[in-house]
N, C-alpha and C positions, 0 to 999 in steps of 0.2 A: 504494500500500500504506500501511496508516493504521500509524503511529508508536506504538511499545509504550511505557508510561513504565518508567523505569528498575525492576530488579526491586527496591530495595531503599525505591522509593514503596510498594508495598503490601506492604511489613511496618513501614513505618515507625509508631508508635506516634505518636497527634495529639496535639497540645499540651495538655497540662492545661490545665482552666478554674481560674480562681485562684480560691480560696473566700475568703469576706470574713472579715477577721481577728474575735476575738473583742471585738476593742475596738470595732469596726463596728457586729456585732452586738448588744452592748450597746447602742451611742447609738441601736438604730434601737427597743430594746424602751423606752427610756428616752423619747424621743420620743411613745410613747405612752400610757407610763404611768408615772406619777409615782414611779418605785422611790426614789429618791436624796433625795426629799421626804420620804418616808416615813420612812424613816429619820431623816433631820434631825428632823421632828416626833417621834417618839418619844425621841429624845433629849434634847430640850426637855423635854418632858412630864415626865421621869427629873429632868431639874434641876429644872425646877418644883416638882416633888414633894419637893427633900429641902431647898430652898432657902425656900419658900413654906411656912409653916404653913395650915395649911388646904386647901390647892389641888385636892386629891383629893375635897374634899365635895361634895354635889349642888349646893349653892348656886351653889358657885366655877363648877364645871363648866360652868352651865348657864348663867352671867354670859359664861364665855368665851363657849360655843358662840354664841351671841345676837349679841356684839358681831362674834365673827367673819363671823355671819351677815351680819348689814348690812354690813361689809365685804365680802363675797362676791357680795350682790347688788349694791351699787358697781363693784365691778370687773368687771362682765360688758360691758359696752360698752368699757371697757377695751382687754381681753383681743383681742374681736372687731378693732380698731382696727389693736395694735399686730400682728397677725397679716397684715395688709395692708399692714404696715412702715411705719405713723405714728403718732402719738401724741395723745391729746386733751386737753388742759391746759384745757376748759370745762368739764371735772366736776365743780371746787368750784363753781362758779359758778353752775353748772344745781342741783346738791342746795341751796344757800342758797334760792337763786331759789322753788326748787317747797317747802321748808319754807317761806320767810316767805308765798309765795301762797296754799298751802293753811293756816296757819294766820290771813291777814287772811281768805279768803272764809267761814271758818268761824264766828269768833267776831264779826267786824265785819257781814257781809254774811250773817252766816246761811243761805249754801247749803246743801244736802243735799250729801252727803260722796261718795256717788258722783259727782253732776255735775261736782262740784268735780277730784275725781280726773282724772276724765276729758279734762279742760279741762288740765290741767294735765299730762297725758302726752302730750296732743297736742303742748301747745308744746315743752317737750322734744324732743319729735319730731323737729320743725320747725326748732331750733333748730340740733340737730346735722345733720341736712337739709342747711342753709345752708353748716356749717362743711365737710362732706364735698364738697358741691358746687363750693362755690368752689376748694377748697385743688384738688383734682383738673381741674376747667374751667380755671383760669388757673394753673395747674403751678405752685401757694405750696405752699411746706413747712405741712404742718398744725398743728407747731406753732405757725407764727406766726399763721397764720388762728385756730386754737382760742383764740390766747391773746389776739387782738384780741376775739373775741366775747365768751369769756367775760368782758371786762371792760365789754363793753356791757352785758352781763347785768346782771353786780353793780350798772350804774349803775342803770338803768332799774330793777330793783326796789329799789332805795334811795329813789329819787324816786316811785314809784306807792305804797310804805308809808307814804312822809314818817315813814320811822323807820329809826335805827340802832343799835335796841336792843332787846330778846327783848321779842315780840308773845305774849300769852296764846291760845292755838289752841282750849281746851276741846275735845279731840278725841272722837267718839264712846268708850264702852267695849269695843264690839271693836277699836278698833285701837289701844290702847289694850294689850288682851288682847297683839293679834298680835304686837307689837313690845316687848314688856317682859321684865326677864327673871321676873317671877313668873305670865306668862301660863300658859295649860295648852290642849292640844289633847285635844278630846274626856275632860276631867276627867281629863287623864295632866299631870303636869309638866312639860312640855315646851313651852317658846315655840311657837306655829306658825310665825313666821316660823323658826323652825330645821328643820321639814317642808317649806316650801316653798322654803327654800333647797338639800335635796336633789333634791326633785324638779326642780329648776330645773337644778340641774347636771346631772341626767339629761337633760335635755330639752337640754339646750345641746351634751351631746355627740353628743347625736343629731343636732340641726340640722347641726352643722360636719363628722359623718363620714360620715352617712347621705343629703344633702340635695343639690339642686343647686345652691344657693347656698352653703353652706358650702364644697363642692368648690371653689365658687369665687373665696371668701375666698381658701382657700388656693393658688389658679391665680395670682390677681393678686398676692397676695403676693408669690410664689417668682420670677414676672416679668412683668409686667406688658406688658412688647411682645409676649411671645408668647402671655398671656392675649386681647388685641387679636386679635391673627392668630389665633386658633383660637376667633373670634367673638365674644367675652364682652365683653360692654359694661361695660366698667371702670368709665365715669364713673356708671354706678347702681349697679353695687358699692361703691362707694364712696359714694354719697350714701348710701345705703339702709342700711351699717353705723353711719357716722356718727348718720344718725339714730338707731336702734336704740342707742346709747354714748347719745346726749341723755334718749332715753324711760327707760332702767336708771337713771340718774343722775336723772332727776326721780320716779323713782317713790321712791330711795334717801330723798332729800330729805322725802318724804312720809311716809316709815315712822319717819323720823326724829322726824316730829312726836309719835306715838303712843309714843317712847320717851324723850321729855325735857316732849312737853308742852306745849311753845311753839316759835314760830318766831325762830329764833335767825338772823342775818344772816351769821355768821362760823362755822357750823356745818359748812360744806363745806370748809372750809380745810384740815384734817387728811387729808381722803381725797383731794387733788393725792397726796400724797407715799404714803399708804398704797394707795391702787389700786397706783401704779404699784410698787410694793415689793412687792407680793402678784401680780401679773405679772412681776416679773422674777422674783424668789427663789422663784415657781411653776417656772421654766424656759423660759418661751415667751421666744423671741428678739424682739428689737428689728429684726433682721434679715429679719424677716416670715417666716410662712409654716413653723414651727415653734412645740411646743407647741398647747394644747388649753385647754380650758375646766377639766377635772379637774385641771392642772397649776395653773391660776391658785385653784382650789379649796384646796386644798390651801394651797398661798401663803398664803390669807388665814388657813387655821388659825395657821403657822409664825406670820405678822409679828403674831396675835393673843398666841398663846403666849410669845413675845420680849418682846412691849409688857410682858407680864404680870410677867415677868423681872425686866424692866427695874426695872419701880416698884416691884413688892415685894420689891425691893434696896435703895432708895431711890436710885436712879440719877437723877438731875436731869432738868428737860425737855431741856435745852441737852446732855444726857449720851444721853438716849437719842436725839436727835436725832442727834449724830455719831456711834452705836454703827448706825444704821440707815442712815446716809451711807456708814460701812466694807463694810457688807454687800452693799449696792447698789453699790458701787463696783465690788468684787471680783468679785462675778459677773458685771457688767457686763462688762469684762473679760475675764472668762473666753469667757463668750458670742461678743464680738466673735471671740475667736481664730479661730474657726471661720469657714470661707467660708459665700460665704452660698448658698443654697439654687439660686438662677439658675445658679451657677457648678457646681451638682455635678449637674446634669441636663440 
């Protein structure tokens, strides 16, 4: 005779499901979009505006959006990078690199400006290629690998210029046009490089949420053994972002030309500390595999609007440097509190 369960099993009431707290629920809408940024930026903006004489005109406006812009487009290999949980410290090195090349091939060597281009994102490429390759094949933290290359960089275009001093580029007039802030798309006011830094971030958020490689940025990220075991060949994950941070970062370098003019040697020094300040203060973790491309976006308005702060206070170099150390710090920080993503799945 089969065993009845007791009678007070079927009236017993089953255990609630726990619902995730509201604080949960936030970090999980905040992870995907940049609430907490937005705010911050519009805040700024508010002090901008009553601190900054001027700051509300189209001129100001369109100086920031621009500078932000090439900021924006620097930080996209970045972004990709640290989302993999490393870091590339050959960014300055690669935007010097691809200014002073494309400013000798142009004015010395008189290439045509697309070839030139072209030659000059390959290496890029190729460049960060090597760094993602190696740091991953023989298990080096990337940033020591990044930071060896990137100083091979700086040497070998130091010695191929035989100069370490601003090169005359004569750059075409559209690019010229694209990267200035008095350019205009289509006879409207507006930089193009600030159109195709939208559509860039469109395209970038498509790649990492829609895509089978972004999926798997963010697999390898979050843990790497079990991106392994569930097939994903890490080690081209990993070369193929790297590369991709070298080609952003040389194309960076070359829009640079078209906005100063010449190829300057010490041009990319400022964007080591400004990428990474526009990925962190975006929200994407260091911890990999959190954060987005829209979050590093964003970022690069904040650390452009701050800069802006900064100096039309009269805040010293040596002053906005430590005001931009505190910021990074703290969030840095913040960030770390948090377990990291392997740990909560």
């Amino acid at each position: 005779m089969t065993d009845l369960p007791p009678d007070n099993a079927l009236t017993e009431a089953p255990t609630p499901v726990a619902r995730p707290s509201w604080r949960s629920s936030l970090a999980q809408v905040q992870n995907q979009f940049p609430i907490l940024q937005t705010f911050i930026l519009v805040a700024l903006v508010a002090i901008a505006s009553v601190t900054i004489d001027g700051f509300t005109q189209i001129g100001s406006v369109r100086s920031t959006l621009l500078l932000a812009s090439i900021l924006g487009v620097g930080a996209v290999g970045q972004t990709l990078v640290v989302l993999l949980g490393g870091i590339d410290l050959s960014v300055p090195a690669i935007i010097s690199a691809a200014n002073l090349f494309l400013s000798e091939l142009l004015a010395k060597f008189h290439w045509p400006v697309v070839p030139a281009i072209a030659v000059i994102l390959v290496l890029g490429f190729a460049v960060g290629a090597l760094s993602g390759y190696v740091s991953h094949r023989f298990s080096v933290q990337p940033l020591i690998v990044t930071l060896g290359v990137g100083a091979v960089v700086s040497g070998v275009v130091i010695w191929l210029t035989s100069s370490s001093a601003n090169l005359p580029a004569n750059p075409p007039g559209w690019l010229t046009n694209f990267s200035s802030a008095g350019g205009q798309t289509f006879n409207v006011g507006i930089p193009p490089i600030v159109i195709f830094w939208v559509v860039l971030a469109v395209v970038m958020h498509l790649v990492l949420r829609r895509t089978v490689f972004g999926r798997r940025i963010y697999f390898t990220g979050a843990n790497p053994v079990a991106a392994r075991l569930a097939h994903v060949n890490t080690l081209r994950v990993w070369t193929i972002t790297f590369a991709v941070s070298g080609a952003f970062a040389a194309l960076t370098g070359m829009i640079l030309v078209g906005f100063s003019g010449s190829g300057d040697p010490s041009i990319g020094d400022e964007y080591l500390f400004t990428t990474l300040a526009a990925v962190i203060v975006g929200g994407t973790s260091f911890r990999g595999a959190r954060g987005s491309y829209w979050h590093t976006a964003m970022g690069a308005l904040i650390v452009t609007v701050l800069t802006t702060i900064l100096i039309g206070n009269g805040l010293s170099s040596a002053g906005e440097q430590i005001a931009y150390g505190i910021v990074v710090f703290l969030l840095a920080g913040a960030y770390g509190r948090d377990r990291m993503v392997r740990d909560r799945i």
